[in-house]
C-alpha positions in Angstrom: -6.7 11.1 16.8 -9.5 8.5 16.3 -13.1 10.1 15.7 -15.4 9.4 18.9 -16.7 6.2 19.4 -13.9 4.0 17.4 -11.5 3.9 20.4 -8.3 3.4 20.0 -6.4 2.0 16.9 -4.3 -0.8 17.4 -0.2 -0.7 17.1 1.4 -1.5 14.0 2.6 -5.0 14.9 6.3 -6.0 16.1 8.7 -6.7 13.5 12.2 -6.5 12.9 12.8 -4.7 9.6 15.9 -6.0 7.7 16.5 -3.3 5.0 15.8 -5.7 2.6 14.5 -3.0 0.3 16.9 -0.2 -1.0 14.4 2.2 -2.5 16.4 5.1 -4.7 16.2 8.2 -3.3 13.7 7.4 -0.4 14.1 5.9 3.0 11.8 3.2 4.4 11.2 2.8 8.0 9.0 0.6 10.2 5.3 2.6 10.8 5.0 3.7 14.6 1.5 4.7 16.3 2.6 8.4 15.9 2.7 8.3 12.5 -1.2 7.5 12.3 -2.1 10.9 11.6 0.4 11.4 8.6 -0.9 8.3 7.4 -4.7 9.1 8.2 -3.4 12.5 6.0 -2.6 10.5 3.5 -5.4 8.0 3.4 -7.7 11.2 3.1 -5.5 12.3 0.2 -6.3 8.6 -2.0 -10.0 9.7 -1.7 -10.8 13.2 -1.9 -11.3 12.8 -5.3 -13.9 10.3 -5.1 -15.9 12.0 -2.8 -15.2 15.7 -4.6 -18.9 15.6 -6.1 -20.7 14.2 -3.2 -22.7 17.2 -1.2 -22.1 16.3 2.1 -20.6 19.4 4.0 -16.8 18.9 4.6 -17.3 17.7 7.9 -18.9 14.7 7.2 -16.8 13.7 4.3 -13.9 14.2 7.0 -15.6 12.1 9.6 -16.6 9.2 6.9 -13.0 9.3 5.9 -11.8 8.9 9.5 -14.2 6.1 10.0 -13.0 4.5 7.0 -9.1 4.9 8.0 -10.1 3.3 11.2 -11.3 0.4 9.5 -8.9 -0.1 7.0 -6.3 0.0 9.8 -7.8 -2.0 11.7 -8.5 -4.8 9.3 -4.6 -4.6 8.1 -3.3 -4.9 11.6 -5.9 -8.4 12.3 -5.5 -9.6 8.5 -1.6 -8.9 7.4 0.2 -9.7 11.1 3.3 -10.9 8.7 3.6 -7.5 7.1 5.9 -4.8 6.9 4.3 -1.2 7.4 6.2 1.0 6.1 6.6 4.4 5.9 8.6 6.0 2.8 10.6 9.3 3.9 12.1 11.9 1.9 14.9 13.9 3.2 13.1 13.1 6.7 9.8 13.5 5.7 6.8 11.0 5.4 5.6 10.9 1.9 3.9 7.5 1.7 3.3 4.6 2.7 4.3 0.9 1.8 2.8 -1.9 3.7 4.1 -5.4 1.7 4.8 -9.2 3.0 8.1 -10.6 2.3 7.9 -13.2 4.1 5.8 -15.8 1.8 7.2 -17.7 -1.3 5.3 -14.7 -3.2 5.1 -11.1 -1.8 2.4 -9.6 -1.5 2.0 -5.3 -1.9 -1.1 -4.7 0.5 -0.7 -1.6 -0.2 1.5 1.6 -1.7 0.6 5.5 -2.0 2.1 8.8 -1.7 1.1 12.1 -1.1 -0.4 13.9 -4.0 2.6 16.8 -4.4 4.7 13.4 -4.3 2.8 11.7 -7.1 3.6 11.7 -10.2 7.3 12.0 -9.9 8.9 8.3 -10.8 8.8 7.3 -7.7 6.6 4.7 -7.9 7.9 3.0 -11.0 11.3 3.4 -8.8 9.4 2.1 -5.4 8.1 -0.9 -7.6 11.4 -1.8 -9.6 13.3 -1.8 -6.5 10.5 -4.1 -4.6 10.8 -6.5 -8.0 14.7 -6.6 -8.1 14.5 -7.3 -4.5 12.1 -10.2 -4.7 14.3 -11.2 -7.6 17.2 -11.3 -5.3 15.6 -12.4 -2.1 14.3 -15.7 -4.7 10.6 -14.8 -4.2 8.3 -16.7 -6.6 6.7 -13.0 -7.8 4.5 -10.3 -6.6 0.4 -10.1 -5.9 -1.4 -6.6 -5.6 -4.7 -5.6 -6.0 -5.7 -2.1 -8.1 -8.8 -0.8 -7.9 -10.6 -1.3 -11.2 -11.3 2.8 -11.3 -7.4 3.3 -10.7 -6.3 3.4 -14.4 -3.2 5.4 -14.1 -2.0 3.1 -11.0 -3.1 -0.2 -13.5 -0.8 1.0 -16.4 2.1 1.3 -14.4 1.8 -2.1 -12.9 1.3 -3.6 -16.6 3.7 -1.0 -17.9 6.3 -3.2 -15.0 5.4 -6.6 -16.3 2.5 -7.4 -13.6 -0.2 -9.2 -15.6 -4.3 -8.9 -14.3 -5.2 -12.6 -12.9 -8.8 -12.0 -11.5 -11.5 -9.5 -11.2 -13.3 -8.8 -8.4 -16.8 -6.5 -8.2 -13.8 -3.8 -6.8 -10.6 -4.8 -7.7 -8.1 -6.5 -9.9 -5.6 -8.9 -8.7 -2.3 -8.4 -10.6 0.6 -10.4 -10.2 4.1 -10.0 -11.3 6.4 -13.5 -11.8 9.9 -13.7 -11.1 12.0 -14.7 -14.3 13.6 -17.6 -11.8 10.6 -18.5 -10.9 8.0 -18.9 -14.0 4.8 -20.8 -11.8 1.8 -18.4 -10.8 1.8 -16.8 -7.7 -0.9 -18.5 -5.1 -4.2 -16.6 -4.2 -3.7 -14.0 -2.2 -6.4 -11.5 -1.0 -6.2 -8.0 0.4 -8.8 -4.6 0.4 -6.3 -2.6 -1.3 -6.8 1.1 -2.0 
């Protein structure tokens, strides 16, 4: 599962999901170490574009990818321990993945993707209106994410939903969405988001 060398990948961390999220048309369920490949799949799928024009045989671009999987998972695991990682099924079927912290004042997406036949179908705008009704409900102050600044289409859906750009990093923008209850900016919150 892991390329040689990385050993193994740590277990999604211990936590009792509430169904605090009703997501239309999807099911969410806690992430399990046997879902790693599906989501090492899918991690795969958020960059093959970028690396389409770089002419490293297919081998390597798979092996940088898996290194780069292992990493990211790793630093979610150590860095988010109050997270939910989720995976978002359809009809019984992993199609994405939503890892998000509930359990601050202001929620935090760490990250959100689906496969690419999954993409562009209004589940996201769904995924994310459902996530902002429940932080709405659950009394949350608002919602942090990060984009990447190369991620246009993801970036005009967030601002499309109200979520406003707050700070720029070399990489990424930090976008955060406020709760009408709740009109004070979220607080800092970091994350390598895809």
């Amino acid at each position: 599962m892991t390329e040689a060398g990385t050993g193994q990948l740590p277990e999604f961390p211990v936590r009792l999901w509430n169904d605090r999220l009703a997501i239309p048309a999807c099911v969410l369920r806690p992430a399990a170490f046997n879902d790693l490949p599906f989501l090492r799949r899918l991690y795969h799928s958020f960059r093959k574009d970028e690396l389409a024009h770089i002419p490293w045989p297919q081998e390597h671009k798979d092996a940088f990818l898996n290194q780069q999987f292992d990493l990211q998972h790793r630093y979610y695991i150590a860095a988010f321990p109050q997270t939910d990682f989720l995976i978002i099924e359809k009809d019984g079927t992993p199609i994405g993945r939503l890892y998000i912290q509930m359990a601050a004042h202001n929620w935090h997406i760490i990250d959100i993707g689906f496969l690419p036949e999954w993409r562009n179908r209004g589940m996201g705008s769904a995924m994310l209106s459902s996530i902002q009704d429940a932080a709405i409900a659950g009394n949350a102050g608002g919602i942090v994410l990060h984009v990447d600044q190369n991620n246009r289409r993801a970036r005009g859906l967030y601002e499309a939903l109200g979520f406003k750009a707050a700070d720029t990093s070399d990489t990424h923008i930090r976008m955060e969405w406020l709760s009408p209850q709740h009109p004070s900016e979220p607080t800092d919150v970091s994350s390598a988001v895809n």
